[in-house]
N, C-alpha and C positions, 0 to 999 in steps of 0.2 A: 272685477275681482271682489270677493265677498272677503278674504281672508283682514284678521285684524292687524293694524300696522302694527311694527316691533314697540314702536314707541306707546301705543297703547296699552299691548303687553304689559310692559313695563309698569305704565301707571299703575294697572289694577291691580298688581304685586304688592306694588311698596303701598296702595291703599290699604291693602287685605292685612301686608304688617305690623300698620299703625294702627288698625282699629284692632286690628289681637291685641297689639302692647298694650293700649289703652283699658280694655278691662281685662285682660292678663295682669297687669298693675295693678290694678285694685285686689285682685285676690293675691298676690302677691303680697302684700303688704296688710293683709288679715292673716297671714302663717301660711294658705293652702297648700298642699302637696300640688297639685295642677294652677301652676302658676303662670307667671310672664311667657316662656320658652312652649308652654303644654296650649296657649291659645294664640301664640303667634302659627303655629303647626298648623291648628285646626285650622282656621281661619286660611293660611296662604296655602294649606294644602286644596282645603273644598274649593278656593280661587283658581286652584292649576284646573282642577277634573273640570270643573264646568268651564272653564279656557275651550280645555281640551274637547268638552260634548258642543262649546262653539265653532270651533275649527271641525269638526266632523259633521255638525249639521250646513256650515257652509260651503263644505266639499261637495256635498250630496246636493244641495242645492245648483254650484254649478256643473256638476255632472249633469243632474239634469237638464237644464239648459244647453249644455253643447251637446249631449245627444239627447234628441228627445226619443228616442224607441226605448231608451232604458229609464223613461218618467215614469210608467206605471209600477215599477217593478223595486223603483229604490222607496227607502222610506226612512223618515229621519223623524225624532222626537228629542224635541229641546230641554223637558224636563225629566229622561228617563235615566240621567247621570246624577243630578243633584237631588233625584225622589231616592236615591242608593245611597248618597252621601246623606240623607237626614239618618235613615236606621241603621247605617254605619256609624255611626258618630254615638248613638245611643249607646253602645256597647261600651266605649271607653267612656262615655258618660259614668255607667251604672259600676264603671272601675273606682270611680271617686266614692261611691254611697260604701258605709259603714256603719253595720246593720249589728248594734250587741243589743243585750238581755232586756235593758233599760232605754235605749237612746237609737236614734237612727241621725248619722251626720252625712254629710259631705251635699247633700240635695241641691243646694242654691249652687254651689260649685259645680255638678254635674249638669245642671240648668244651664246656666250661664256657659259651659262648653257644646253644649246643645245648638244653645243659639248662636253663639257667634260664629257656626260654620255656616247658618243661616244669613251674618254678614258676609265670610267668605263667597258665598252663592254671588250674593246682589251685587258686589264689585268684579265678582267675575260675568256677571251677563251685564255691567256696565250699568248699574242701576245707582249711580252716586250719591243721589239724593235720597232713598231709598235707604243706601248702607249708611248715609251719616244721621238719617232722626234714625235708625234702629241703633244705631252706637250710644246716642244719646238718652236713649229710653233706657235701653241696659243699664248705664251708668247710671240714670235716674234712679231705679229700681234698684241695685246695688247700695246704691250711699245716702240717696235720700230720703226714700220711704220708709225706713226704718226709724231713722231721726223722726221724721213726720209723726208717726204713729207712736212715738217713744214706747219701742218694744225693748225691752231689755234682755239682750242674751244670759241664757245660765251658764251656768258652771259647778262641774264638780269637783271636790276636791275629798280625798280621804288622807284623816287626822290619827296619827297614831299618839295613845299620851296614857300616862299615869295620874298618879291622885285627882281622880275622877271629878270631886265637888271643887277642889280649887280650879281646875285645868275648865271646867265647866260654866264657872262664873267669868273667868280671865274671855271665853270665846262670846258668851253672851255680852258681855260690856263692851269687846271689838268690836263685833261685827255690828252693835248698835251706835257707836261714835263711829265709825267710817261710812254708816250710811247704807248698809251692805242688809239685803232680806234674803232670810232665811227660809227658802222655797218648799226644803223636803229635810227629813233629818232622819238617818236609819242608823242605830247602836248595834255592835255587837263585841264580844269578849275576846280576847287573844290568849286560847289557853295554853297556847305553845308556848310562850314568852315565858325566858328564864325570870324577868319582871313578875311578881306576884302583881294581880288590879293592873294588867296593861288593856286599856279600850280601844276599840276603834270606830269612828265618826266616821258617816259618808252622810256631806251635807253639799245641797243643792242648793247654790247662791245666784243671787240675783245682784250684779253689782250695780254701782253710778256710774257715770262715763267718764268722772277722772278718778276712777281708783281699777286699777289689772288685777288678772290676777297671779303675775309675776309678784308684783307687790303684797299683795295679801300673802302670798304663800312665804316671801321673805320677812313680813313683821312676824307669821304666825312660829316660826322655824326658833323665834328667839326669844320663845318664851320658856323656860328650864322645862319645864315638865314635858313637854312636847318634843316626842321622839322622835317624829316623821311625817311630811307632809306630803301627799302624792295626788297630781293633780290626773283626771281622766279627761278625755277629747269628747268636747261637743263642739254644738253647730256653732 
């Protein structure tokens, strides 16, 4: 009998939903829309199909063995279910990318659900050592290489505010005591505002790793002059 015991089954399941949790949690816990629940999915779902392109390639195999007049005529391929599950999975990959004027986000998130249906795969054709260095490489590539590299993510934020030369100096002296670089800076005027001299900043910041920019937007909020602070989605 070629067929895989229940109790196999079973492992490579709850393998396929530990290693989604595992970097489904990490994006998780960076805000992502395709979280915990979006690569436990990928992950145990590409584990069932290639189950399933298991169980059908081992059917075919002992079919032919008990009758051999129908060997020539069956035909089975191992990787022609999980080569459908990679360009499958691209699709709701390219559902994460967020593509505006300025910015393109969601990439590393859509990557990262890429791959780990490519874990899904390896614990479904039983490759255990195989799914746990590529778990661990993901998480490497996630958490560590960025630190390594000290890349600093941006951020944008746009600033609504009146009296321009005071509101102007209060931002330049913040954002130089918090440690906070001033990446990109675009002005422009709000002539709608029943406010005579209402401005509006959109400023590309680059922060340090202990200041957010929950916090920055909550110091900025409390300075009088400043009307509005509205933060926009990057990577």
């Amino acid at each position: 009998m070629f067929e895989l015991e229940y109790s196999e089954i079973f492992l490579r399941l709850i393998l396929a939903v530990a290693f989604g949790s595992v970097i489904g949690y990490e994006r998780e816990i960076k805000g992502h829309d395709a979280g915990l629940r979006t690569h436990i999915l990928v992950c145990a779902g590409a584990c069932i199909i290639t189950l399933v392109q298991l169980q059908v390639t081992y059917s075919t195999v002992e079919m032919g063995l008990s009758q051999p007049d129908l060997a020539q005529v069956l035909n089975t391929d191992m990787t022609r279910m999980p080569a459908q599950i990679i360009s499958g999975i691209g699709f709701l990959g390219a559902g994460t990318i967020i593509v505006t004027k300025k910015s393109v986000t969601g990439l590393t998130t859509a990557a990262s659900i890429w791959t780990i249906a490519g874990l899904g795969i390896a614990v479904g054709m039983g490759s255990y050592f195989l799914a746990l260095m590529g778990c661990l490489v993901i998480l490497l590539v996630l958490r560590v290489i960025k630190r390594l590299f000290r890349v600093q993510s941006s951020k944008r934020i746009e600033i609504y505010y009146v009296n321009r030369e005071e509101t102007k100096k209060f931002l330049t002296s913040y954002f130089a005591s918090m440690g906070i670089n001033v990446l990109g800076l675009d002005y422009s005027v709000d002539t709608n505002n029943v406010e005579k001299n209402s401005y509006i900043n959109l400023y590309t910041l680059s922060l340090p790793d202990t200041k957010s920019i929950a916090s920055v937007v909550e110091d900025l909020s409390e300075f009088e002059h400043i009307r509005r602070v509205h933060t926009l989605r990057e990577n």
